[in-house]
C-alpha positions as CSV (number, residue, x, y, z in Angstrom):
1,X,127.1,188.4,132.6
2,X,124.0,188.3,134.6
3,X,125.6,188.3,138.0
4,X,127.2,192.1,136.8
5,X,123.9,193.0,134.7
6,X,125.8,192.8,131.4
7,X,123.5,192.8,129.0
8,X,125.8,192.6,125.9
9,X,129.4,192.4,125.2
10,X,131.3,193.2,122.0
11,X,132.6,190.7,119.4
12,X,135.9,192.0,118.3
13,X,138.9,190.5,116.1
14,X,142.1,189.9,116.5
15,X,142.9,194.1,115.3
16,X,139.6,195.1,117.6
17,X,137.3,196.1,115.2
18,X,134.1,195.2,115.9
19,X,132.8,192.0,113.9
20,X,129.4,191.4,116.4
21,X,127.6,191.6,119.4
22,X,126.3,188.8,121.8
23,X,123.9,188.3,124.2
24,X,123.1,186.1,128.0
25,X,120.4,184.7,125.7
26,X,122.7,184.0,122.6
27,X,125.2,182.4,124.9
28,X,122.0,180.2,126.3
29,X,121.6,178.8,123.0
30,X,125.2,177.7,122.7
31,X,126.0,176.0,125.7
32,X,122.9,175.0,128.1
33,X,121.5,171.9,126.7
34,X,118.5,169.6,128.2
35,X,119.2,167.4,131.0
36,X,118.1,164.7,128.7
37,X,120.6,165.7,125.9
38,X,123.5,165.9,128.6
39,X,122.5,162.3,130.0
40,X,122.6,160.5,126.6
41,X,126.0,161.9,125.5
42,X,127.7,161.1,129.1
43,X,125.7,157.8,128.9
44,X,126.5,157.0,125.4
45,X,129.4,159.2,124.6
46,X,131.4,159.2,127.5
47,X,131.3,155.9,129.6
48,X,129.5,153.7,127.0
49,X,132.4,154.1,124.2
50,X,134.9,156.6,125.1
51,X,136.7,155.9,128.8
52,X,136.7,151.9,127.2
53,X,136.9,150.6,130.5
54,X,133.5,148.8,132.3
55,X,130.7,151.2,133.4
56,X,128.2,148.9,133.7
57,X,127.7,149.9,137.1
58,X,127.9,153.5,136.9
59,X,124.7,155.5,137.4
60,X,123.8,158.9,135.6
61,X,121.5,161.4,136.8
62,X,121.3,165.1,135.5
63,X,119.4,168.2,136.6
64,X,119.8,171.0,135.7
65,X,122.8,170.5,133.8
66,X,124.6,169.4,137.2
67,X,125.5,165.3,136.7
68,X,125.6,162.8,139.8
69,X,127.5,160.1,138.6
70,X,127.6,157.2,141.2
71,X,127.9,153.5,141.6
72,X,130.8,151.5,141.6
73,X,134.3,151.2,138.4
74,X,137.1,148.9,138.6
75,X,139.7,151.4,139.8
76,X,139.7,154.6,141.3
77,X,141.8,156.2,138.6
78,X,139.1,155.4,136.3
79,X,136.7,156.9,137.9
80,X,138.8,159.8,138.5
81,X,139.1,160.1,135.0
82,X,135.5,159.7,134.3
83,X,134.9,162.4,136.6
84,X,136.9,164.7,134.5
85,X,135.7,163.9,131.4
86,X,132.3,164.2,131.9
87,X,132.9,167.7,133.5
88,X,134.0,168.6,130.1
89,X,130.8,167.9,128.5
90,X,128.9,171.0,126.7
91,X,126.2,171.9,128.7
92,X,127.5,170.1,132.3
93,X,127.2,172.8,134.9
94,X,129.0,170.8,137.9
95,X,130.1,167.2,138.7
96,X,128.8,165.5,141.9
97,X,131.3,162.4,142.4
98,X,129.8,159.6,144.2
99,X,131.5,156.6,142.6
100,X,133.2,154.0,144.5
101,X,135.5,151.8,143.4
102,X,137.2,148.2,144.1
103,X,140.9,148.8,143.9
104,X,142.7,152.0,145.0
105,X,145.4,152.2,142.4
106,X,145.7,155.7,142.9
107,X,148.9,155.1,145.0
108,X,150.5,153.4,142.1
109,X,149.8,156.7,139.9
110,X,153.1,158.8,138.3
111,X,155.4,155.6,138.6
């Protein structure tokens, strides 16, 4: 919106009536989130109980709502996935990938 100077857009339903209009400020509310916020969820969240695989080693820093994850995971698929997953988190801008891993499995992917 703010790189085309929209300064509102229309809410419509499904028959395109009108049901509400939004804002860049509105749409601010919804998705940007602190850096602080976005680093406990990936932290906690993400590698900490979701990917169930060890992150112990990964590292998380966030500015600006873009997240460097490096250090070093078990496998490269893993940290593929973790890559991705944390990409989806509300608020993450960008992913900068850094992590290393010990075993390339990714050859042995899709058999």
């Amino acid at each position: 919106m703010d790189g085309h100077g929209v300064k509102r857009l229309a809410v419509v339903d499904d028959d395109g009536r009108l049901v509400g209009i939004v804002s860049p400020r509105d749409l601010d509310k919804l998705f940007l989130r602190g850096d602080k916020a976005i680093t406990a969820e990936v932290r906690d969240d993400v590698l900490d109980r979701s990917l169930r695989v060890d992150t112990g080693d990964v590292r998380v820093v966030v500015r600006q709502g873009v997240v460097t994850l490096s250090g070093r995971m078990e496998r490269r698929t893993e940290a593929a996935i973790a890559v991705r997953v944390v990409g989806r988190v509300n608020g993450v801008v960008d992913v900068v990938d850094r992590l290393t891993w010990k075993t390339d499995d990714s050859k042995w992917e899709g058999r």
